[in-house]
C-alpha positions as CSV (number, residue, x, y, z in Angstrom):
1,X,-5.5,-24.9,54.8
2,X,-7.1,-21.8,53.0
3,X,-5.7,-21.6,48.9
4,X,-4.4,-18.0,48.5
5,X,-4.9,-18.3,44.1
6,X,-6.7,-15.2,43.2
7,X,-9.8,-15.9,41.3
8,X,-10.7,-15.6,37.8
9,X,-11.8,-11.9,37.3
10,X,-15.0,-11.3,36.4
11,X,-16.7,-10.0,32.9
12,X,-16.9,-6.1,34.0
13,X,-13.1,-6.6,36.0
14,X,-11.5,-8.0,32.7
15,X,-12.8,-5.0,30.4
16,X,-11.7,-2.3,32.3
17,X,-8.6,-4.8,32.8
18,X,-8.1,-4.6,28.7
19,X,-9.1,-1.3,28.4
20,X,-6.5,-0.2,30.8
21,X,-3.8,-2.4,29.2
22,X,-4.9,-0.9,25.8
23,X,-4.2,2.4,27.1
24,X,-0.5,1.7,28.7
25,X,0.3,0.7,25.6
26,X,-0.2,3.5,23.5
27,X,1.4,5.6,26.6
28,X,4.2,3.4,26.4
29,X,4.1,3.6,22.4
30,X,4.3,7.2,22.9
31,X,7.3,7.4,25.5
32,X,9.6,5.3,23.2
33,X,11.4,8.4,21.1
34,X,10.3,11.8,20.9
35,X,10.0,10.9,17.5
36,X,7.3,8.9,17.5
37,X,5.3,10.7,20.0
38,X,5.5,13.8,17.6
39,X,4.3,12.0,14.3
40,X,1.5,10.5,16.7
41,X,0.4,14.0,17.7
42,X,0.9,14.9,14.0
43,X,-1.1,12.3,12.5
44,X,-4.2,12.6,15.2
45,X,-4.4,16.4,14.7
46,X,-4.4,15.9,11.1
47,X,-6.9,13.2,11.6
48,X,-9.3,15.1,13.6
49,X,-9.1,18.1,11.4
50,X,-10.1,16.2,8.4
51,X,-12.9,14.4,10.5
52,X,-14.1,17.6,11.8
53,X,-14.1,19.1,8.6
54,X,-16.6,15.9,7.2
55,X,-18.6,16.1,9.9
56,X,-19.6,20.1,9.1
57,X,-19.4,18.7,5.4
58,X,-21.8,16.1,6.3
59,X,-24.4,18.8,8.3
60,X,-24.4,20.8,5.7
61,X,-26.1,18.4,3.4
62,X,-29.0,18.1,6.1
63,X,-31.9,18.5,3.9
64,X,-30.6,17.6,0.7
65,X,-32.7,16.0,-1.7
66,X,-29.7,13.1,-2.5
67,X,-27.8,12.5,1.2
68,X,-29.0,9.5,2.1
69,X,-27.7,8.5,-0.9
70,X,-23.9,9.8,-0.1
71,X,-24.1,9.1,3.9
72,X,-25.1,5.7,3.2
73,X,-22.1,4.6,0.6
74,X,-20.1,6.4,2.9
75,X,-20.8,3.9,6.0
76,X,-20.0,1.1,3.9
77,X,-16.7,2.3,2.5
78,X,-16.1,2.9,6.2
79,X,-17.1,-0.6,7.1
80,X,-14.8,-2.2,4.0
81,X,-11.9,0.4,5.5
82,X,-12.0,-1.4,8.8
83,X,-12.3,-5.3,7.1
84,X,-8.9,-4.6,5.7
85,X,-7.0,-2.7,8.0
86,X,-5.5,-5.5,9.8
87,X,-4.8,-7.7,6.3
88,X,-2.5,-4.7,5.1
89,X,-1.6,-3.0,8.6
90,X,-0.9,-6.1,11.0
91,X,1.0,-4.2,13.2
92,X,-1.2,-1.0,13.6
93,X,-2.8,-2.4,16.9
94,X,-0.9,-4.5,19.2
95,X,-4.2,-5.7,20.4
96,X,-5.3,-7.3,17.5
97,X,-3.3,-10.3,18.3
98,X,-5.6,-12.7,21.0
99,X,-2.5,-14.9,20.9
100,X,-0.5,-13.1,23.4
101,X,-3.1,-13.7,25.9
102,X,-3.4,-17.4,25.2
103,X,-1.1,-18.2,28.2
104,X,-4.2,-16.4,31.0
105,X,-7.2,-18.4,31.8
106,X,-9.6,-16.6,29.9
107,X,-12.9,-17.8,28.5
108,X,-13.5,-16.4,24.9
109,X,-16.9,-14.9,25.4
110,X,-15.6,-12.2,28.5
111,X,-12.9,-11.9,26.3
112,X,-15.0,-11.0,23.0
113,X,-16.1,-8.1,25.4
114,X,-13.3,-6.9,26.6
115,X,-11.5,-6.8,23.1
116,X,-14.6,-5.1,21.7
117,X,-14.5,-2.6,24.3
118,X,-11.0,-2.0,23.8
119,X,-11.2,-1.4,20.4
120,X,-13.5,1.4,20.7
121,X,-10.2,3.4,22.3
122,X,-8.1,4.9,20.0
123,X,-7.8,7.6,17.2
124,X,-9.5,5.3,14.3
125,X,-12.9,5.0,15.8
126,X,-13.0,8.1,17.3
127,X,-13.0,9.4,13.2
128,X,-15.6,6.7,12.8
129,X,-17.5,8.1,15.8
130,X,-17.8,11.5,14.0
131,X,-17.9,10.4,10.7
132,X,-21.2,8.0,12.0
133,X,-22.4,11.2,13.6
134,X,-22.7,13.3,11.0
135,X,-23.8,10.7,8.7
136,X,-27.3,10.7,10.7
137,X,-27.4,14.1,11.8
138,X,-27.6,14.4,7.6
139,X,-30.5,12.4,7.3
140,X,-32.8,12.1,10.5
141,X,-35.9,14.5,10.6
142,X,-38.6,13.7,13.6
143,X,-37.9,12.7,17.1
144,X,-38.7,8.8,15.8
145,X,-35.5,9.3,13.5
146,X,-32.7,10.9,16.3
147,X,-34.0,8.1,18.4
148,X,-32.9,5.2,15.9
149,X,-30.0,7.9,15.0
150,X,-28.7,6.9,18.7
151,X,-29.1,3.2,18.1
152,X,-27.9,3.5,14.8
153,X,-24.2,5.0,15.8
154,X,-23.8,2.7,18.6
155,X,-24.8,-0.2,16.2
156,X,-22.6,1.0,12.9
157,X,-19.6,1.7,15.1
158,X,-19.4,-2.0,16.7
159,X,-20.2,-3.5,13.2
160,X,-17.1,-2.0,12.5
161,X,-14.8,-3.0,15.0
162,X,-15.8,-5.9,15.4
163,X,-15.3,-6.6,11.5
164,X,-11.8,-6.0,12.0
165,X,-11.5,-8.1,15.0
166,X,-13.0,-10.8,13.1
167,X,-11.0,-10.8,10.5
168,X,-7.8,-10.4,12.4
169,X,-8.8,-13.5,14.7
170,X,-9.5,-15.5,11.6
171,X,-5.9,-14.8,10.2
172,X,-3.5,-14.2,12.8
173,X,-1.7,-17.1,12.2
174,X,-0.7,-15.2,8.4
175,X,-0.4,-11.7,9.8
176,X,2.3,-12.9,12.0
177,X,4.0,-14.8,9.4
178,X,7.1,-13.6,7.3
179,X,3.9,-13.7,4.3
180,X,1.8,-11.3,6.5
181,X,4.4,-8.9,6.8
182,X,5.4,-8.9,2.7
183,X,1.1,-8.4,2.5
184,X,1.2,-5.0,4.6
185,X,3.7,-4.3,1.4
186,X,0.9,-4.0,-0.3
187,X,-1.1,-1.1,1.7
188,X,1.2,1.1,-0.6
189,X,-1.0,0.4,-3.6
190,X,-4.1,-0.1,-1.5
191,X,-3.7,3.6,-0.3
192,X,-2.7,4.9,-3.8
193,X,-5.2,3.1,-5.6
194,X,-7.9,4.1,-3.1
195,X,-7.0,7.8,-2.7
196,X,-7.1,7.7,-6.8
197,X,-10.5,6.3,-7.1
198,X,-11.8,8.7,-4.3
199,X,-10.4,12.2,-6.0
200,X,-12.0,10.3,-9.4
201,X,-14.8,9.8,-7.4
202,X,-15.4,13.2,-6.3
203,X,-14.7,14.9,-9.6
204,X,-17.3,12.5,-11.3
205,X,-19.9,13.9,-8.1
206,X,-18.7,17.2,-8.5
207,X,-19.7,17.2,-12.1
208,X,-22.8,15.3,-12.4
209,X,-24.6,15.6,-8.5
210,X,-24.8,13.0,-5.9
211,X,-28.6,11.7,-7.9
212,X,-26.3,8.9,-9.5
213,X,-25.5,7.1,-6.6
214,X,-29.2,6.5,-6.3
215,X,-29.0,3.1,-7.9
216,X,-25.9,2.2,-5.7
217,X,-27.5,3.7,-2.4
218,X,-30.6,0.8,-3.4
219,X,-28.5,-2.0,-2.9
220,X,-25.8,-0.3,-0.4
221,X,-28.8,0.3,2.4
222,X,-29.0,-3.4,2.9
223,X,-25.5,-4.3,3.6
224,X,-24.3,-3.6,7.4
225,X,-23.0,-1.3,8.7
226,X,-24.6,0.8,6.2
227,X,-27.7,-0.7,6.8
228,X,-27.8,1.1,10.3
229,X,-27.7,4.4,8.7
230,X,-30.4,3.2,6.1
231,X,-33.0,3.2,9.3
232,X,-32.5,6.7,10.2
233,X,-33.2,7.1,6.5
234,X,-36.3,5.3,6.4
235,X,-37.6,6.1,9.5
236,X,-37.5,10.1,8.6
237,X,-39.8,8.9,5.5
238,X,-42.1,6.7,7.7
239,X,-41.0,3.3,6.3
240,X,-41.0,2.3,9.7
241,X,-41.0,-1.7,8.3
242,X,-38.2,-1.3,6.1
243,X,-36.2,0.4,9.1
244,X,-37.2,-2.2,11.4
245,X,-35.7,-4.8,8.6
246,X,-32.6,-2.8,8.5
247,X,-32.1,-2.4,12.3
248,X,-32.3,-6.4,12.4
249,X,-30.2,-7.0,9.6
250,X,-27.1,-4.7,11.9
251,X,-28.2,-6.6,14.5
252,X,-27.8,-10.1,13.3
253,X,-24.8,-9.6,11.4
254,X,-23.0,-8.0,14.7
255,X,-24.2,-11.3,16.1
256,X,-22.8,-12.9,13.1
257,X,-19.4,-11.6,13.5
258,X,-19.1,-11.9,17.4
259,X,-19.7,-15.2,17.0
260,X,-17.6,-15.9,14.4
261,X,-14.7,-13.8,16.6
262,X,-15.4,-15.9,19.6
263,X,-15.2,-19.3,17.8
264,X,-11.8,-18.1,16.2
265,X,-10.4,-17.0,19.5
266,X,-11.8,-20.6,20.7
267,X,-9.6,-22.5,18.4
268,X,-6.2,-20.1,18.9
269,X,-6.7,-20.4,22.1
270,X,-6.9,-24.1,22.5
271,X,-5.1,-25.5,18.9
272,X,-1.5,-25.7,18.8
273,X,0.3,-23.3,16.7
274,X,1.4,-25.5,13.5
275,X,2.3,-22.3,11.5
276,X,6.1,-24.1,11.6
277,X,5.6,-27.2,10.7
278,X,4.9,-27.0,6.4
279,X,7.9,-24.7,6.8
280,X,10.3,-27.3,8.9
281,X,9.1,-30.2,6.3
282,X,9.8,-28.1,3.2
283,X,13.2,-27.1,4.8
284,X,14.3,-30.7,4.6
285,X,13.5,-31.5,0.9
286,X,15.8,-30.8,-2.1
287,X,15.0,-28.0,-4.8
288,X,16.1,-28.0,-7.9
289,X,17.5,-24.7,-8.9
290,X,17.4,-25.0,-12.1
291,X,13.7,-25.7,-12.1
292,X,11.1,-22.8,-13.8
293,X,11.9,-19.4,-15.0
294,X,15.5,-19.8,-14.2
295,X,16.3,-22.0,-17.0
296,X,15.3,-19.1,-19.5
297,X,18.2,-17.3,-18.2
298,X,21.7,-17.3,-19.3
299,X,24.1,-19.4,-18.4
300,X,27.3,-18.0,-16.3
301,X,27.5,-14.7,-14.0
302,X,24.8,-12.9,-15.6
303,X,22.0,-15.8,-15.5
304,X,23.4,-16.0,-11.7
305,X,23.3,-12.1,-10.8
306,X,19.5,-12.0,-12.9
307,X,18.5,-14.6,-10.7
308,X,19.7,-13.1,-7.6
309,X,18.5,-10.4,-8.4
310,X,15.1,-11.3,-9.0
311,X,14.4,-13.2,-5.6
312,X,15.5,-9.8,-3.9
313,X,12.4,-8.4,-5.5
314,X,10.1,-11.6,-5.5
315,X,11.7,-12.0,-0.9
316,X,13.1,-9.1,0.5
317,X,10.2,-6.9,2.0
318,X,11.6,-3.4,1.1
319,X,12.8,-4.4,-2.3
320,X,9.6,-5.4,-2.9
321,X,7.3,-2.2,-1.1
322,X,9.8,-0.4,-3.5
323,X,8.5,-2.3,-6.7
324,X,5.0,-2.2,-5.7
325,X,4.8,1.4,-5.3
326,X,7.0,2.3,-8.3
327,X,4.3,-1.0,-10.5
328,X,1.2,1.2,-8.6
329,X,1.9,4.9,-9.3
330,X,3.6,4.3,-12.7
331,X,0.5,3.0,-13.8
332,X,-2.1,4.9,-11.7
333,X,-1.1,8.4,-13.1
334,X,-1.5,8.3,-16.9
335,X,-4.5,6.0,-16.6
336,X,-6.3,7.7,-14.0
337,X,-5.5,11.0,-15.7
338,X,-7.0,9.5,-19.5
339,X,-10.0,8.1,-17.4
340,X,-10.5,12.2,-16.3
341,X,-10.0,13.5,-19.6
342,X,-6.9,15.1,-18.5
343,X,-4.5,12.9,-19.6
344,X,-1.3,12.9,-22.2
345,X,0.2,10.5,-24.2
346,X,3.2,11.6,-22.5
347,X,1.9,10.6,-18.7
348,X,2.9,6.7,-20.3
349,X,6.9,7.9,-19.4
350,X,5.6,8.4,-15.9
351,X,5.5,4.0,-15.7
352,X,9.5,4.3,-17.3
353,X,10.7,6.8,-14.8
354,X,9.6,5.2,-11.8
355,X,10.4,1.7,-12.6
356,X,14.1,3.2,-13.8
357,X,14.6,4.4,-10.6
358,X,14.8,0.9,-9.3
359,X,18.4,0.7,-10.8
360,X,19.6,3.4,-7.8
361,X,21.6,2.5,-5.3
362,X,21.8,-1.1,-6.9
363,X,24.0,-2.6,-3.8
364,X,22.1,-1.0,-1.0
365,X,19.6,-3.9,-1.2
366,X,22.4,-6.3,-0.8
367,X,23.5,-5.0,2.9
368,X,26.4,-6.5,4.3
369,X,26.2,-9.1,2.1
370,X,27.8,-6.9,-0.7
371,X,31.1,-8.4,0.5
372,X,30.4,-11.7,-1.5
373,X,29.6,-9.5,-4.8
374,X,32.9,-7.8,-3.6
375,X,34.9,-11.0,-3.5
376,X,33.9,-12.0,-7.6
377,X,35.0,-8.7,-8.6
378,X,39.0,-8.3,-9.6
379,X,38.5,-6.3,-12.4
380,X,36.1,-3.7,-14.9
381,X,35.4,-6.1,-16.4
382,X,33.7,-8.3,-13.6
383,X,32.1,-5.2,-12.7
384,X,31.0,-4.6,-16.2
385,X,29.2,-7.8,-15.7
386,X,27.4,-7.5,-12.8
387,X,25.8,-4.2,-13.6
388,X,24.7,-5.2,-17.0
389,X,23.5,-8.6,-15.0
390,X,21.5,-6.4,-12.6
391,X,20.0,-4.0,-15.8
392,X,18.6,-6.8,-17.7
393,X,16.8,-8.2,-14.6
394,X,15.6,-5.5,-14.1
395,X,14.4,-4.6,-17.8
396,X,12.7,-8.1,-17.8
397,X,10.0,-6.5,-15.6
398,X,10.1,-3.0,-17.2
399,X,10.4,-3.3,-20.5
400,X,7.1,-5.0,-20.7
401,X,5.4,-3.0,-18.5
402,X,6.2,0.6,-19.3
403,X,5.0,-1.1,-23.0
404,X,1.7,-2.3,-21.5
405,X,1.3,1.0,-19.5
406,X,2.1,3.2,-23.0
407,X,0.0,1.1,-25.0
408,X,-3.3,0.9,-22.4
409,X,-2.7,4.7,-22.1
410,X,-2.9,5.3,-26.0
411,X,-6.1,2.9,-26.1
412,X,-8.3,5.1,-23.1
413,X,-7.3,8.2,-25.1
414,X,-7.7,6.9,-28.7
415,X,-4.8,8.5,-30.1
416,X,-2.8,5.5,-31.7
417,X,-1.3,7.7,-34.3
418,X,1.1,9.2,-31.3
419,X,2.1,5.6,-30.1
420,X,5.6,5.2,-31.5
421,X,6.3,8.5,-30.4
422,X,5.5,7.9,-26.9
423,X,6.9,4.5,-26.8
424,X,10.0,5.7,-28.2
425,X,10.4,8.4,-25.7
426,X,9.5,6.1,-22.6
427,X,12.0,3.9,-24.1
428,X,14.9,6.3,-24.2
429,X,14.3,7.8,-20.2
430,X,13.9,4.1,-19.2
431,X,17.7,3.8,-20.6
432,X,18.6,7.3,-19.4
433,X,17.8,5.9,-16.0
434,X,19.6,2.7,-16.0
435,X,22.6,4.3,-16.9
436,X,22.6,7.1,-15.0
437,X,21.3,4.7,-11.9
438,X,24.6,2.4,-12.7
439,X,26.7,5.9,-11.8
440,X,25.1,6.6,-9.0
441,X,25.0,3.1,-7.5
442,X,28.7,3.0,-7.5
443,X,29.5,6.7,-6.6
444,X,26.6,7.7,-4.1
445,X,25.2,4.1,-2.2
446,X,23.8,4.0,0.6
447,X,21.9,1.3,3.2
448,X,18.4,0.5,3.4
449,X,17.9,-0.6,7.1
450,X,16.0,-4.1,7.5
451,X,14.4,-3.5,10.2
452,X,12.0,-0.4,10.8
453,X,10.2,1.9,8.1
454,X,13.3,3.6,7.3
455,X,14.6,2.8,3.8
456,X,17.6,5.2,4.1
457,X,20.3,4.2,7.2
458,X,20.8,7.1,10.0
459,X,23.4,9.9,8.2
460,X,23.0,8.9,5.0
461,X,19.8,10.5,4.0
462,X,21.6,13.2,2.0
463,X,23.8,10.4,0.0
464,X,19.8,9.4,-1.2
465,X,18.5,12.7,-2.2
466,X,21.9,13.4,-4.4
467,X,21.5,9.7,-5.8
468,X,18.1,10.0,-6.5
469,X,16.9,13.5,-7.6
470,X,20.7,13.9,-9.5
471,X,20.2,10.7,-10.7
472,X,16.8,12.0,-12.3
473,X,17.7,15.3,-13.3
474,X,20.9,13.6,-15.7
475,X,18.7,11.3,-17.1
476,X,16.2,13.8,-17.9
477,X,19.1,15.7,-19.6
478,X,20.6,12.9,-21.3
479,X,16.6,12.1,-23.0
480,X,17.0,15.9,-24.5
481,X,17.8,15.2,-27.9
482,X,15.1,12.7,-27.7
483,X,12.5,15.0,-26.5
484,X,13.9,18.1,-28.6
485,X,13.3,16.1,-31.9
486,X,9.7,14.9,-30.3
487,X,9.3,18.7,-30.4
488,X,10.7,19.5,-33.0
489,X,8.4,16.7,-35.5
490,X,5.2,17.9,-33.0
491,X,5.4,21.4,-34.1
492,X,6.8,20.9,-37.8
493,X,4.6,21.0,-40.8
494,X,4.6,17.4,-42.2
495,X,6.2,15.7,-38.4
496,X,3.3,13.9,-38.3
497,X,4.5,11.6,-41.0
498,X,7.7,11.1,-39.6
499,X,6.5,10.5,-36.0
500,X,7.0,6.6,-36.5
501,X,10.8,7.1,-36.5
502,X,10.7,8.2,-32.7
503,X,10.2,4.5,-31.8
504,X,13.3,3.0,-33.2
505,X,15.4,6.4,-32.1
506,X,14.5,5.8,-29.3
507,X,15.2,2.4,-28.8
508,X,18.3,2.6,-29.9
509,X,19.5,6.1,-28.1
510,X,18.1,4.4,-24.8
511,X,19.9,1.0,-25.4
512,X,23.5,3.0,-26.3
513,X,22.8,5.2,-23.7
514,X,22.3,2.1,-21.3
515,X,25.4,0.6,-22.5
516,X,27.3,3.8,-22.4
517,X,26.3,3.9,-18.6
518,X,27.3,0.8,-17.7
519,X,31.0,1.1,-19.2
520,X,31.4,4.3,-17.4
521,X,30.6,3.1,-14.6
522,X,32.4,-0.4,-14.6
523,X,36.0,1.1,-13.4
524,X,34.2,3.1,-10.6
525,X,32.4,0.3,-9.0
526,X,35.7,-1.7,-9.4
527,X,37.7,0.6,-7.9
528,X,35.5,1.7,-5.1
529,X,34.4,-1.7,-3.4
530,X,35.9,-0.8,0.4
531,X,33.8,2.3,0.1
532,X,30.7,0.9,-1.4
533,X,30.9,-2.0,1.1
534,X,31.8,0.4,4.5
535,X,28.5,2.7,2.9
536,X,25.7,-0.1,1.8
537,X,26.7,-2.2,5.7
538,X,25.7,0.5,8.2
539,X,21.8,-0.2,8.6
């Protein structure tokens, strides 16, 4: 009796088998919603503009006394770029995860290739691809130096992905985890902060010449991938040693990480997934509720509602992408600007106005589960409560840090004299935005979806715009007679002496106008629960 199991397939069958499985799914990505096959086409032509337009960049420094120098730092960033992409962006590649296939009887090492070959389809290396390419076109001179350019490419470009396979194999178990998805919260501020430093980055170059990345392009040269691009370098100067050392170094550390990749891909293959288990044994014990931080709070609803409050930002995954980016850009603007020379005193209000916007649509971030807030509330009163509850949780994290962000601002551009002023102007738009965000939550809310990208439910995106941008607008006009006396003691003979008195002014406009806020909009929110529930349930 003949056995009709098909055989294993072999090293070349299984990498065409990948790379044809790679390729279904992003057509099958694509077919999902017109939607999303628009912003794909969207993003990849935008993408391959802006590579085309650094590869001609990148030509046109041939010859230049300083590219090696630029091309160089340029690889590595690359290199870094792909090392974190699957920490903060988990879900950008479905192929990332080597569990799904732990069920096929694969060996790791045909699988290594196949994944490797695999990940060289797709819109991310193909900006790598031309972003490698120019690098060397910059910088080889000789026949020697395009023939190591070719070598070079080849070598940077698997460096690269197989960093980020690495690195995804070694921590797939987190990246699947309800903790990996609250990290890939945190590619807001990764982007942000990075597109910061690069436009800083750029103006510095733009003023001073690429010769100061000389001492950075020294030590740079001998990390991989850059490394790769450091032959060509050499090689078009005759250190033909030096490249030699360099080629080696891509070499070994490629064998470095495939290694490393296969011995991961060893153990998820063959360990049992345990990822469950601290969780089920943590389930079962007893926590004391009244342990840590929460005994600082008050006792009753509002120590109850501060607390609730607080895990929403601390748990819930769009609560807290919404506190990261507002933490991020309230304090990248002012100090980036004061580390240009372009800054203002003033940018410090930037940190007050985006952390005051958190008070918006207050009961969105509850969902359906508004209707146990709904049930506590029989009267203004109770409401009264809960919104001043919800304000003081959140001026526990604001207060402090539009502080911090005013004071560090006023210490990178040395004028301390302006301090209280600014303070005391942050101060009053941070109250100007709790109340008005109190109105708004009651009369415009709206749901933020769980699931998805979306923080605005189907139908309700004009509901945020009013919220928001009216929201902003009244608190900007309720700060006016803060900012026309800031004016006014600016542009008066002897103000500067009476500057201090901005600081208590405007703590105490912002804390009546906080209070005033929250009265006003007590009745409303009592009176409109149906409506607010009906509104904040539909994601």
């Amino acid at each position: 009796m003949t056995s009709t199991a098909s055989p294993v397939p072999g090293p070349a069958r299984l990498t065409s088998t990948v790379v044809r499985l790679k390729l279904s799914l992003l057509r099958n990505g694509l077919r999902q919603s017109g939607g999303r096959r628009a912003a794909f086409i969207a993003s990849a032509v935008v993408t391959l503009l802006f590579a085309a337009l650094q590869l001609l960049g990148l030509i046109a420094l041939r010859g230049h006394a300083h590219a090696a120098s630029l091309v160089v730092l340029l690889t590595a960033v690359l290199g870094l770029g792909w090392a974190v992409m699957p920490l903060f962006f988990p879900s950008g590649d479905e192929t990332l995860d080597p569990t799904r296939l732990v069920m096929l009887p694969l060996r790791p090492r045909p699988l290594v290739r196949a994944l490797l070959a695999a990940s060289l389809v797709g819109i991310g290396p193909l900006f790598t691809l031309l972003l490698l390419l120019g690098s060397v076109i910059s910088v080889a001179h000789g026949t020697a130096a395009c023939v190591v350019a070719v070598a070079a490419v080849v070598l940077a470009l698997l460096v690269c992905v197989a960093l980020a396979r690495a690195v995804a194999a070694a921590n797939i178990r987190l990246l699947t985890s309800r903790k990996g998805r609250d990290l890939a919260v945190l590619s807001g501020l990764v982007v942000a902060v990075g597109a910061q430093v690069v436009n800083f980055g750029a103006q510095r170059l733009g003023s001073s010449g690429l010769a100061q990345l000389d001492p950075v392009y020294d030590v740079v040269r001998w990390v991989p991938p850059a490394s790769a691009i450091g032959a060509v370098h050499s090689v078009s100067e005759g250190a033909y040693g030096v490249a030699v050392a360099q080629v080696a170094l891509t070499v070994a550390a490629l064998a470095l990480l495939v290694a490393a990749w296969a011995r991961s891909l060893t153990r998820l293959m063959t360990a049992p997934d345990g990822s469950t288990l601290p969780a089920a044994e943590s389930g079962t014990r007893e926590r004391d509720t009244s342990s840590g931080l929460t005994r600082l709070l008050p006792a009753g609803r509002t120590g109850t509602v501060m607390e609730r409050s607080l895990r929403y930002v601390w748990r819930d995954p769009k609560t807290k992408a919404a506190w990261v980016t507002s933490l991020a850009i309230g304090l990248i603007v002012p100090v980036f600007n004061a580390l240009q020379g372009t800054g203002s005193i003033y940018f410090a209000c930037f940190a007050a106005g985006m952390l005051g916007i958190q008070m918006y649509n207050q009961f969105g971030q509850d969902t359906s589960a508004f209707w146990m807030v709904a049930m506590t509330i029989s009267s203004s009163r109770d409401a009264y409560a809960e919104l001043r509850a919800r304000a003081l949780a959140l001026l526990l994290i604001t207060l402090p840090y539009a502080t911090l962000v005013t004071v560090l601002t006023t210490a990178m551009l040395g004028d301390w004299s302006r301090l209280p002023e600014a303070l005391g102007l942050s101060l009053a738009l941070l109250g100007a935005m709790l109340a008005t965000g109190a109105w708004t939550s009651a009369r415009f809310p709206y749901s933020i979806p769980q699931e998805g990208y979306k923080n605005v439910a189907p139908g309700q995106t004009g509901l945020a715009w009013i919220a928001i941008f009216g929201g902003m607008l009244s608190a900007a006009l309720l700060c006016a007679p803060v900012i026309a006396l800031t004016i006014w003691l600016n542009v008066s003979a002897d103000g500067d002496a009476w500057a201090w008195l901005l600081l208590p002014v405007g703590t105490v406009y912002g804390a009546g106008v906080t209070l005033l806020g929250l009265r006003l909009a007590a009745p409303r929110t009592a009176a409109r629960l149906p409506e607010i529930l009906a509104a904040v349930s539909k994601g």
